[in-house]
C-alpha positions in Angstrom: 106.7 118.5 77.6 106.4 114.5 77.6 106.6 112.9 81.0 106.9 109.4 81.1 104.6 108.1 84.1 106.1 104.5 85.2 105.5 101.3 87.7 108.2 100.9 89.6 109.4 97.4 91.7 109.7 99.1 95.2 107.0 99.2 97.8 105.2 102.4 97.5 101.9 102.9 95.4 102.4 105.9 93.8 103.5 105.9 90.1 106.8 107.9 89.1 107.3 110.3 86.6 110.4 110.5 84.3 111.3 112.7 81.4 112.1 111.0 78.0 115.5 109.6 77.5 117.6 112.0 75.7 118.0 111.9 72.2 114.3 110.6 72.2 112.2 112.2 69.5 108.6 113.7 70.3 108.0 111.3 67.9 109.3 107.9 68.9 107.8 108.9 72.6 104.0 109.4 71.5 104.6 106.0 69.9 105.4 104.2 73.3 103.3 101.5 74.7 101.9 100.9 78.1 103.8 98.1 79.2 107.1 99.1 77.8 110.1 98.5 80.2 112.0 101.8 80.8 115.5 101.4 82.3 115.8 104.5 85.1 118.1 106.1 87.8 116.0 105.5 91.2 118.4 107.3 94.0 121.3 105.1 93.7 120.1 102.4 91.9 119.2 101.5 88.1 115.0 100.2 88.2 113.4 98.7 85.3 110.0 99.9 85.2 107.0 99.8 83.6 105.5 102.6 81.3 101.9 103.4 82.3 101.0 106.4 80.1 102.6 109.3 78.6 101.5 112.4 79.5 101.7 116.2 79.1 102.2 117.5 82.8 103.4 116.4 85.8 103.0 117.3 89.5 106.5 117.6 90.2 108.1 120.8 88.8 109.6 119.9 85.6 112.8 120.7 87.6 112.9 118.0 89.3 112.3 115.5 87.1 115.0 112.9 86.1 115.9 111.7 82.5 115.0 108.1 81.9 118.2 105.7 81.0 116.7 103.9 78.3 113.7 102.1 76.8 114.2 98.6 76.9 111.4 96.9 74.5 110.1 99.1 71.6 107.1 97.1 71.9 105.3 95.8 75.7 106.6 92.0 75.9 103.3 91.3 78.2 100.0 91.1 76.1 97.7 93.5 76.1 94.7 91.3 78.5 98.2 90.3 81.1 99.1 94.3 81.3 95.4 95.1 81.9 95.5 92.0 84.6 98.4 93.1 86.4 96.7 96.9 87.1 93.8 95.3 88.0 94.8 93.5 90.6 97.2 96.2 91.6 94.0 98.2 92.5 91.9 95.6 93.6 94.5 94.2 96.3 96.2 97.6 97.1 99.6 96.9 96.4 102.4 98.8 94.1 101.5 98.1 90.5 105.3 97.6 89.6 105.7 95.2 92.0 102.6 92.9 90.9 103.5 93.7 87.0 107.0 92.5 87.6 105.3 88.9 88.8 105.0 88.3 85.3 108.6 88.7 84.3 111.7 85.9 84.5 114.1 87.8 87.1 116.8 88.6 84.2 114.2 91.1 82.5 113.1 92.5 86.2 116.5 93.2 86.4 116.7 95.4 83.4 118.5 93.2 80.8 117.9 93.4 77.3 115.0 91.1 76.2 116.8 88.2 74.0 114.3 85.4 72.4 116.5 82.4 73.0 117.8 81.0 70.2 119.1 78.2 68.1 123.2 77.8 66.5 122.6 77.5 62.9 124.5 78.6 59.5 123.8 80.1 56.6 125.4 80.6 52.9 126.9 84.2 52.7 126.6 85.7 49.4 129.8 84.2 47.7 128.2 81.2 49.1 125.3 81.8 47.5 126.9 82.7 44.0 128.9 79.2 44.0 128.2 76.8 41.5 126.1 73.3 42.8 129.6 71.3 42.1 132.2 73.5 42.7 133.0 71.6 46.0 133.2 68.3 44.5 136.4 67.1 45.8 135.2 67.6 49.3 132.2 64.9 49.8 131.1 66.4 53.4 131.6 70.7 52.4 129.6 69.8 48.9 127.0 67.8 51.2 126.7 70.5 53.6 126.5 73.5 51.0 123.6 71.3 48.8 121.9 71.8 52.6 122.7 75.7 52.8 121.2 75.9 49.3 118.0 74.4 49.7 116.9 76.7 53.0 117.6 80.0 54.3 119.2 79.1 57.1 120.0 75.7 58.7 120.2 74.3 62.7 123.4 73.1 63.8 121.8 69.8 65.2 120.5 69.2 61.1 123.9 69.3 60.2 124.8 66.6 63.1 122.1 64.6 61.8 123.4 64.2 58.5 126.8 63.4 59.8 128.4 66.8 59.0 130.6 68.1 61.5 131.8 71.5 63.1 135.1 71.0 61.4 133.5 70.7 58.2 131.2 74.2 58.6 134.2 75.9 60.0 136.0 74.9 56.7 133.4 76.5 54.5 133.1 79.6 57.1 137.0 79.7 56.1 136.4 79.5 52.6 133.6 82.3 53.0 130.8 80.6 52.1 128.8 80.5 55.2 128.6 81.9 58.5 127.3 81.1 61.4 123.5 82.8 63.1 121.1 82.8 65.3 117.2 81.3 64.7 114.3 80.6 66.7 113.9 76.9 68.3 112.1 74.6 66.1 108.2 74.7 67.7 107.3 71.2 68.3 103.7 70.7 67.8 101.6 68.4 70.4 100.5 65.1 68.6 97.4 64.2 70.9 96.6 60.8 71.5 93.6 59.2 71.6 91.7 60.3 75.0 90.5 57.9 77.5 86.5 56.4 77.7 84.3 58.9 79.2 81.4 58.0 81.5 78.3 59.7 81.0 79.1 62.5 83.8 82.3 63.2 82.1 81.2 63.4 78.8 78.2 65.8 79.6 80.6 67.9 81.6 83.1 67.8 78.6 80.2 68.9 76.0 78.8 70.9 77.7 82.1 72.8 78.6 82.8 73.0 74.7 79.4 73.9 73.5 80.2 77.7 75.8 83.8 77.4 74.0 84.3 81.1 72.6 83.2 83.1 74.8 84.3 84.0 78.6 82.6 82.0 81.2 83.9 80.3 84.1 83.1 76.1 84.8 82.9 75.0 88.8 84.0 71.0 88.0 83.1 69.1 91.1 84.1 65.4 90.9 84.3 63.1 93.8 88.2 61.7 94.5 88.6 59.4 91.4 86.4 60.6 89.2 88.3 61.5 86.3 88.4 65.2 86.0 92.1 65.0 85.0 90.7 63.0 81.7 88.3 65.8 81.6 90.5 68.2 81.3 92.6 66.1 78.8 90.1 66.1 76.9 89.4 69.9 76.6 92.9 70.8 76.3 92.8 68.5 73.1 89.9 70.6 72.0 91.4 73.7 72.8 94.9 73.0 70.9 92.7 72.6 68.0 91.5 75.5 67.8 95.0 76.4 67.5 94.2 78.7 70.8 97.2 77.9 73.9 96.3 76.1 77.4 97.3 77.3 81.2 97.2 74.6 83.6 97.4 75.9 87.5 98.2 73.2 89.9 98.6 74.2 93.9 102.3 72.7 94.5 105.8 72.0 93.1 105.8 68.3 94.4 102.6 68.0 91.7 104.6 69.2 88.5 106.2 65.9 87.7 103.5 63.2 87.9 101.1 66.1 86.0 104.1 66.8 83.6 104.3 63.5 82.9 101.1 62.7 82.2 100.6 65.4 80.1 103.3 64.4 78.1 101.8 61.0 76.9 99.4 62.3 75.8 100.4 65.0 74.0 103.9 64.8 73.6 105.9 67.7 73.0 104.7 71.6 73.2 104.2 71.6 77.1 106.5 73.4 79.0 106.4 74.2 82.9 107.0 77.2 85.3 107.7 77.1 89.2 110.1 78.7 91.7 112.1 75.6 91.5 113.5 76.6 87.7 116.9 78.2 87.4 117.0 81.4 85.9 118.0 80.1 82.1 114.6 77.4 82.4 112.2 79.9 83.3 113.5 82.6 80.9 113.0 79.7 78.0 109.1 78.3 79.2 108.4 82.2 79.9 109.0 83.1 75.9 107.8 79.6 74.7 104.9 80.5 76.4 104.5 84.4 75.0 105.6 83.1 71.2 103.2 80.2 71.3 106.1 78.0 70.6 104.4 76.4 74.0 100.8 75.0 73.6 100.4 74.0 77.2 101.8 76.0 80.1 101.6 74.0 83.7 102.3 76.3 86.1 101.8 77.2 90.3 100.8 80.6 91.9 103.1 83.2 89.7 102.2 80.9 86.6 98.5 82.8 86.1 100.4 86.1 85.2 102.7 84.7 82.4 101.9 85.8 78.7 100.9 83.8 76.2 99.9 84.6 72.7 97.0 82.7 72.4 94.9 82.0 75.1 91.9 79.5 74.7 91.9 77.8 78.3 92.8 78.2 81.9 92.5 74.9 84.0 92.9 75.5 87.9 93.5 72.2 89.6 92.2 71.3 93.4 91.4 75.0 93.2 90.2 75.0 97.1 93.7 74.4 98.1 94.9 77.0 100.3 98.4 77.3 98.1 96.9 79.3 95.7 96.2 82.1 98.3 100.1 84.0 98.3 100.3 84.6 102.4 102.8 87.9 102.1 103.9 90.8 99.7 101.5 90.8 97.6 98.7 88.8 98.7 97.2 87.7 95.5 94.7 84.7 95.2 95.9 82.7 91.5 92.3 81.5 91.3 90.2 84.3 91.6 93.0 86.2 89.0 92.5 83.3 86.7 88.5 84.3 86.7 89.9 87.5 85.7 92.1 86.5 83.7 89.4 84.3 81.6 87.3 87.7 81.6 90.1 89.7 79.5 91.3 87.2 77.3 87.2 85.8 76.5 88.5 82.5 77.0 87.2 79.5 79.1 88.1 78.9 83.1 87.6 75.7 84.6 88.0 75.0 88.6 88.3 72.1 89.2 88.0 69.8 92.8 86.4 67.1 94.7 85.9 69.9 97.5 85.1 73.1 96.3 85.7 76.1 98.0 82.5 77.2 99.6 82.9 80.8 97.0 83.2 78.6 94.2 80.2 76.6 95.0 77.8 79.6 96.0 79.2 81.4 92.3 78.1 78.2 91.0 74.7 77.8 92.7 74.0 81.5 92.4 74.8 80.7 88.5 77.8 82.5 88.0 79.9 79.8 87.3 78.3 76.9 85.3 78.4 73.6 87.6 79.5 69.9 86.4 79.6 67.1 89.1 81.2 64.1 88.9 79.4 61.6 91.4 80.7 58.8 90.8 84.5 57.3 90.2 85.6 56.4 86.8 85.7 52.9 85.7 83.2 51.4 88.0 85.5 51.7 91.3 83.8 52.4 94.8 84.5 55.6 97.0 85.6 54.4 100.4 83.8 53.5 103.7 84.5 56.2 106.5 85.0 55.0 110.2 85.8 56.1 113.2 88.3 54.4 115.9 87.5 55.6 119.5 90.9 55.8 120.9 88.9 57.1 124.4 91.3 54.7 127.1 93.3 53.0 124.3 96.9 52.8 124.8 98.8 54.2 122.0 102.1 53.9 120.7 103.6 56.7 118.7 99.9 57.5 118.2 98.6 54.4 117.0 96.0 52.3 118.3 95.5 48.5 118.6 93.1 48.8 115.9 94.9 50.9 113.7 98.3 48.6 113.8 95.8 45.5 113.1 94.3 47.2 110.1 97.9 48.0 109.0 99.3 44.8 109.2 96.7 43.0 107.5 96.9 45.7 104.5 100.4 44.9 104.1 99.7 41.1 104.6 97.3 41.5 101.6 100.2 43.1 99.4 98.3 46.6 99.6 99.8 49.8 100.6 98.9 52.4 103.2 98.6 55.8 104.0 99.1 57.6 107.1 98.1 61.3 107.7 99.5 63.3 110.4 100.0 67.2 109.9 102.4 67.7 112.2 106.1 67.5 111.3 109.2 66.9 113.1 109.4 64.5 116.9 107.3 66.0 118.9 105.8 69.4 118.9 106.8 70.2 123.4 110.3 69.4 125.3 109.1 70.1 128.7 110.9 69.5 132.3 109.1 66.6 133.9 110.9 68.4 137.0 109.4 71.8 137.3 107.7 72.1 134.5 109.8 74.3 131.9 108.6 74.5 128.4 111.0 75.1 125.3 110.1 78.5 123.7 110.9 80.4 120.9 113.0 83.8 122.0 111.3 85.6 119.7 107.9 84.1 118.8 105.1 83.0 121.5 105.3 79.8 120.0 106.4 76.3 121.8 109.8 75.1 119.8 109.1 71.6 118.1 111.6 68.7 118.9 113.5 67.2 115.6 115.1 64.0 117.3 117.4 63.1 113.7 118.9 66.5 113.9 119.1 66.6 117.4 117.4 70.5 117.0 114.7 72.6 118.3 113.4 74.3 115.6 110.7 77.1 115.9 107.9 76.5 113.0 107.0 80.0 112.8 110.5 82.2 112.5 112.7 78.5 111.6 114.7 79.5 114.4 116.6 77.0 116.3 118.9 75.3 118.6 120.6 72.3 119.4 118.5 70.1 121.5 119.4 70.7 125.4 120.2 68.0 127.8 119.1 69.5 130.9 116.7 72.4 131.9 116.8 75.3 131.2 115.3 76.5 134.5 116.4 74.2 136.6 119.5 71.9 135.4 117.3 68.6 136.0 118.3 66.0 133.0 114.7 64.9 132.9 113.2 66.3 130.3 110.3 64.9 128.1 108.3 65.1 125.0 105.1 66.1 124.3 102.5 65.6 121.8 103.2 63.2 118.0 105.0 64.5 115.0 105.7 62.1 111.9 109.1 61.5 113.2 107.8 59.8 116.6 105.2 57.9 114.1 108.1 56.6 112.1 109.8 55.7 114.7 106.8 53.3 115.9 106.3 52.1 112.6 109.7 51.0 112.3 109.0 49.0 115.8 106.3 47.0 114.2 107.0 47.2 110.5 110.4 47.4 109.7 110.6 44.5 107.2 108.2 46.8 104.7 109.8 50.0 102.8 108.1 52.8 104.9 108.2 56.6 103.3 107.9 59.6 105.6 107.2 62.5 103.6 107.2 66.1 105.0 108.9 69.3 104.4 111.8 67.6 105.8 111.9 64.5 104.4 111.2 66.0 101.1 114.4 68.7 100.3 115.5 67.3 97.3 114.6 68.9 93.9 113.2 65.4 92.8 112.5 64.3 95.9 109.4 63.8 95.5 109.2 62.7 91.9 111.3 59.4 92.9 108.8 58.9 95.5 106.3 58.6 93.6 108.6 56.5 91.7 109.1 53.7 93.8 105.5 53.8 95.1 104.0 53.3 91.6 105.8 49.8 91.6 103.5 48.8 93.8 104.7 46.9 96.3 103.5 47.2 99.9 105.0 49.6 101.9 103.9 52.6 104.3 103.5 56.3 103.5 103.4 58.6 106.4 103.1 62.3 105.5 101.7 65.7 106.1 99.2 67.4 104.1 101.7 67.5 100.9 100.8 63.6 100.8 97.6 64.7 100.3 97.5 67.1 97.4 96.1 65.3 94.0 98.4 62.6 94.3 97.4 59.4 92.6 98.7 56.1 94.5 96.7 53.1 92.8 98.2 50.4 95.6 96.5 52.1 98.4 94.0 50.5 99.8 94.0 51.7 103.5 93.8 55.4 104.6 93.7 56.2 108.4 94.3 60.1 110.2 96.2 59.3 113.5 94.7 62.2 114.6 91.5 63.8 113.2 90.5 65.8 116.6 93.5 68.3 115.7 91.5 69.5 113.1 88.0 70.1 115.7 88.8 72.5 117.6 89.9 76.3 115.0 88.8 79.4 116.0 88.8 80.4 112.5 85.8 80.6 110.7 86.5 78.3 108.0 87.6 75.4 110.3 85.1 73.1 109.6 85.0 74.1 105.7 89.1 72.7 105.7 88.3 70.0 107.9 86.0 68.3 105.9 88.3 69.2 102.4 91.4 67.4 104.2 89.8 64.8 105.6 87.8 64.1 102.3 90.9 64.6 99.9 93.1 62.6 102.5 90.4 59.7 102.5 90.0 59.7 98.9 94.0 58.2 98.6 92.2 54.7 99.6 90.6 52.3 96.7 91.3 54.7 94.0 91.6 51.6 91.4 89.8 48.2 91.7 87.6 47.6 94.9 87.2 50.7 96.9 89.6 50.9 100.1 89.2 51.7 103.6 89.3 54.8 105.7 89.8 55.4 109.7 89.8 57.9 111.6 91.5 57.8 115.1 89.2 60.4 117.1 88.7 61.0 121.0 85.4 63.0 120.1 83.7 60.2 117.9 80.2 62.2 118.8 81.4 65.8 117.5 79.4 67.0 115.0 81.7 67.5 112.8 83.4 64.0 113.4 79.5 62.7 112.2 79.1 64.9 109.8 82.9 63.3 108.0 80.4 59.8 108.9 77.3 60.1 107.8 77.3 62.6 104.8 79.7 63.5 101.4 81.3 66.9 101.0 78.8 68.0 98.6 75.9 67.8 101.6 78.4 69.3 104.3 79.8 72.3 102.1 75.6 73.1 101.7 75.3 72.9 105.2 78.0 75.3 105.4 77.3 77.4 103.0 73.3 78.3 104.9 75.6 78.3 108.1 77.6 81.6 106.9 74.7 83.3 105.3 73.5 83.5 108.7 76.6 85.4 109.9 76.9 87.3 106.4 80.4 85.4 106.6 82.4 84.9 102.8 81.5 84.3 100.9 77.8 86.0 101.7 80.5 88.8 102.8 83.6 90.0 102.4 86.6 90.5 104.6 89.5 92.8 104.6 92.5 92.2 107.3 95.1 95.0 108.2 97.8 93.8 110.1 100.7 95.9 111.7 104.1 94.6 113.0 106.3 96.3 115.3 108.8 95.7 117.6 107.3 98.3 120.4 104.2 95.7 122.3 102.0 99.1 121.9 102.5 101.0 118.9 100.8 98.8 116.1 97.8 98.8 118.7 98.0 102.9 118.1 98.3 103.1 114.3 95.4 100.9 113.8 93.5 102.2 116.4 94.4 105.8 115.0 93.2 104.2 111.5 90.0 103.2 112.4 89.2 106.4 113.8 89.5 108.0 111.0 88.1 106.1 108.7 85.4 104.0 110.7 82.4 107.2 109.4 83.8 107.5 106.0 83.6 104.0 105.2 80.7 102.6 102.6 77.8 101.0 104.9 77.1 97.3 105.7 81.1 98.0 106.6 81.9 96.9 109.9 85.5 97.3 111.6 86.5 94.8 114.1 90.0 96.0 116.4 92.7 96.2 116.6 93.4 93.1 119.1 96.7 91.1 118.9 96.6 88.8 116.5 96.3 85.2 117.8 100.0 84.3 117.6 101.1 87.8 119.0 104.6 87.6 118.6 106.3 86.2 115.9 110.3 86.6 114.9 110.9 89.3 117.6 107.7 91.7 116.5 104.7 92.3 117.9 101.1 91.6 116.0 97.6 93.4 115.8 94.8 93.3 113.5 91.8 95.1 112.5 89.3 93.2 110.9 86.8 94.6 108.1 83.3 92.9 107.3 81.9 94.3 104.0 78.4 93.5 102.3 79.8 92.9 99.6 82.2 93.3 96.4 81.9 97.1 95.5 81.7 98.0 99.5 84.8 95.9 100.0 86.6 97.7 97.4 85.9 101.1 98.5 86.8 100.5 101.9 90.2 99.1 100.9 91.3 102.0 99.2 90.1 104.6 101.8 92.0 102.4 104.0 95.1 102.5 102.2 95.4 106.0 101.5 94.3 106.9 105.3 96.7 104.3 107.0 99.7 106.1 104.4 99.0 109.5 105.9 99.3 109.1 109.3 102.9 109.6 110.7 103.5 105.9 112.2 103.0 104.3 108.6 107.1 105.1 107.9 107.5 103.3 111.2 106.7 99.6 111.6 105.6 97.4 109.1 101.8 97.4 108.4 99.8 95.5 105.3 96.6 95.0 104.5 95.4 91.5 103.2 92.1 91.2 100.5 89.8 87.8 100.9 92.1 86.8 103.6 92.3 83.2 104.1 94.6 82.7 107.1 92.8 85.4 110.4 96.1 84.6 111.9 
């Protein structure tokens, strides 16, 4: 007996077994691939799965085994190193392999459709066509033009024929005639045409040949370049090197909003070949880039997160840009980290992995100073220009309106008197993040989060920025009918607002999650700021991300202190990348710019440490600062969360799971919980945590499968929702 054993797309980690469909020969099933989708009956439903491995037995009772539907490709459509990826990290983040091999798919082939290479209209001579004498049509001037054009190729594009003047009318004539009938052929593959690169500086070009002179083998490159320096160019560079090796380039980037200005810079220098792949494509666009990309008829693939599971037929190079950024790190389901797959990635395919960023990650700098990674730095900006001076504004007793200080609206107003632009920073969206009652002092809550509801004055809405509940804004009290209610705290709303007071005569940009809804949104943004006349951008930390704005010269955080005070671990680490990424917006062309930073704490540590040292000396600070508590990445963390609706019973399942596991577990494992997580309620359930500390990578993946299989045999798993989280990034 064959059994076919599949990956299925629901949320359980067991693999299924099916028999053959039937009609199947013994024959054409031992010939089966792993990867193969297999169309199946799944209770009610129709699942497209996976095919993992034939096999001979089963543990279910060949009884009570179901017939498979159908097997959808007679060959796997994801390579070989992809399909190997996808059970890898299956296992390694203990989550349903059909759920992570599925990732790589566009959603019309998750959903079981037949897989159809898109496809170009084009015509062709049928054989009384091809019989016909060269001047047989010679009355007809167009019909002999167009059959001199079927003669000379196999088959020929519609837009050829447009080209040449010929029209539909004319091919349907000859179609009438019998001569020629219409088909289906593959797009024409446009190869890149690279233009000449850009003038390296010494740092560059010894990263670049040194990068090249590993090419062939696996091995992953830490790029650390100061804001400015060029990396991008470096990269250009390789990819040029890579496409002629005729090997195919993956290009991670941490958001959306970053796809045009990369896309288009891509483009002039290479032209055509490049293709793109985000959640913001419809289902036709990222059906197309997905096979581009698996033919090779794409040389370059930019992509986000899901990007790093796509197939491609002949990978030479995977880029990740700013690869500390947070973005990268997917925060539910399946809680994957793009970078560290794109290490593993590089591994299967032997093919080279650059990180790239001007503030590493602390586990990408300690894999490069422990030598696992090779290390380039950039330490200076390209073409001559000066990294910005850093200073503090002590805003201790200064009045401030909409959170600006005298200082601060000086500094602006000269900028803009100068014809130079300037940035703004302030990571908090909406008005104003507390409506209280200056009466009795009632503060807006969520119902169903313990979580403050943040004003939005233009929609006249409460909005809760944990569960996007919300409400229209109230007039009076909730507790006690007074009309006297206030707000509390800045958001870049109230800043706008100010600047508008002071500034209006200059174009100023706010650009948040709200601000920014659009599809191109952001694109035109950038847009009208590269015109470079003055003007103000005010913005969150999507401002922030690898933008290039040449006109800005002045750079300021309203408010660096919020960043001073995380219980997390990896507070300062995030502090010193955003302010450092934030600061380097300023002087990036020309003379170097200017940088403040409003603070009430001018004396913290931290606030000195942003002062007096670059983010190379503070991340090596950092990095001897969690050896000492065997923190990542000297350690390794795992982080099980539960969610339930009853205040107690998460508390019970984890507690019940770390008593039986807390003996079994490898040593230098350490369980911490369960305690409530620190925003304990969130969209009506209640949160708890148990926190794992392991010595290290082998340790760490033990302990996450004993955990897994423990916490799915006790009887409360079927009852709330419970998941556990690998390298977390967010202790929330």
């Amino acid at each position: 007996m064959s059994v076919l054993r599949l990956a299925l797309p629901v949320p359980l980690r067991s693999l299924f077994d099916y028999l053959p469909p039937a009609g199947m020969t013994d024959r054409a099933v031992a010939q089966l691939q792993p990867g193969c989708r297999v169309l199946v009956p799944f209770g009610r439903r129709q699942l497209s799965g996976y095919l993992v491995e034939v096999t001979a037995r089963s543990e279910q009772p060949a009884s009570s085994l179901r017939e498979a539907l159908t097997v959808l490709d007679p060959e796997p459509l994801p390579g070989r190193a992809v399909w190997q990826l996808c059970l890898w990290a299956a296992d390694y983040y203990q989550h349903p392999a059909g759920e992570v091999v599925a990732l790589g798919f566009p959603q019309t082939l998750r959903d079981g459709q037949p897989h159809r290479p898109p496809g170009c209209t084009a015509w062709t001579l049928t054989q009384h066509g091809l019989g016909l004498p060269a001047g047989a049509l010679q009355r007809s001037p167009r019909q002999a033009q167009a059959l001199a054009l079927l003669q000379a190729a196999p088959a020929v594009r519609a837009q050829e024929f447009k080209a040449q003047g010929i029209s539909n009318a004319t091919l349907r004539t000859l179609a009438g005639k019998g001569l020629a009938e219409r088909c289906t052929v593959a797009p024409p593959r446009e190869e890149p045409e690279c233009q000449p690169g850009l003038p390296l500086n010494s740092d560059q070009s010894a990263a670049l040949n040194s990068i090249i002179d590993s090419w062939g083998n696996f091995g992953c490159h830490l790029l650390e370049g100061v804001t400015g320096s060029g990396k991008t160019e470096v990269y250009l560079q390789l990819i040029a090197h890579c496409l002629a090796q005729g090997r195919q380039a993956l290009v991670l980037i941490p958001e959306i909003g970053l796809t045009p200005q990369t896309l288009q810079r891509f483009q002039s220098r290479f032209g055509a070949g490049i293709v793109v792949m985000h959640s913001g494509l419809g289902a036709g666009e990222r059906y197309r880039a997905w096979e581009a990309a698996r033919t090779g008829a794409a040389r370059i693939v930019i992509g986000t997160r899901s990007a790093i599971f796509a197939t491609l037929q002949a990978p030479g190079l995977i880029i990740v840009d700013e690869e500390h950024d947070s973005s990268y790190k997917q925060q539910d389901g399946f809680r994957y980290s793009a970078r560290d797959i794109a290490v593993k990635r590089g591994q299967l395919e032997d093919c080279t992995v650059l990180l790239g960023s001007a503030t590493p990650s602390l586990e990408s700098l300690h894999n490069a100073l422990q030598e696992r990674y090779r290390h380039h730095q950039l330490a200076r900006r390209a073409g001559g220009g000066q990294l910005p001076a850093i200073t503090a504004v002590d805003v201790r007793k200064a009045p401030l309106q909409g959170g600006l200080s005298a200082d601060l609206l000086a500094a602006i107003s000269a900028g803009l008197q100068a014809g130079n632009q300037v940035l703004l920073f302030l990571n908090r969206r909406g008005y104003a993040p507390t409506l209280q009652c200056h009466d009795c002092g009632w503060i807006a809550q969520c119902q169903a989060c313990d979580a403050r509801m943040t004003v939005h004055r233009r929609l006249r809405r409460l909005r809760c920025h944990h569960c996007s509940a919300g409400l229209a804004l109230p007039r009076r009290c909730a507790m006690c009918d007074s009309p006297r209610l206030l707000t509390n705290g800045l958001g870049t709303e109230q800043t706008e607002e100010t600047l508008q007071q002071h500034f209006g005569k200059w174009p100023i940009h706010r650009v948040d999650s709200d601000s920014m809804q659009g599809r191109d949104a952001m694109q035109t943004l950038v847009r009208e700021v590269h015109r470079g006349q003055p003007c103000i951008l005010l913005g969150t930390q999507m401002l922030t991300k690898g933008h290039h704005f040449p006109g800005v010269k002045l750079v300021a955080v309203i408010d660096a202190d919020a960043l001073l005070f995380s219980a997390d671990f990896r507070g300062e680490e995030r502090m010193a990348q955003l302010l450092t990424q934030v600061a380097g917006r300023a002087g990036r062309e020309g003379e170097g710019g200017k940088v403040l930073l409003q603070t009430h704490y001018p004396d913290h540590p931290a606030m000195q440490a942003m002062l007096r040292e670059d983010y190379a000396s503070q991340a090596r600070r950092l990095l001897a600062a969690r050896q000492n508590s065997a923190m990542p990445p000297w350690g390794r963390l795992l982080l099980l969360r539960s969610d339930s609706r009853d205040a107690r019973a998460g508390e019970n399942f984890l507690g019940q799971l770390r008593q039986k596991t807390e003996h079994s577990l490898p040593g230098g494992c350490r369980l911490i919980g369960p305690l409530p997580s620190p925003l304990q309620r969130r969209a009506g359930k209640f949160r708890c945590q148990l926190l794992v500390t392991a010595a290290g990578y082998r340790e760490a993946r033990t302990a996450a499968r004993l955990l897994v299989a423990a916490a799915e045999q006790l009887p409360a798993s079927n009852s709330l929702s419970w998941s556990i989280d690998v390298d977390p990034l967010d202790l929330g």
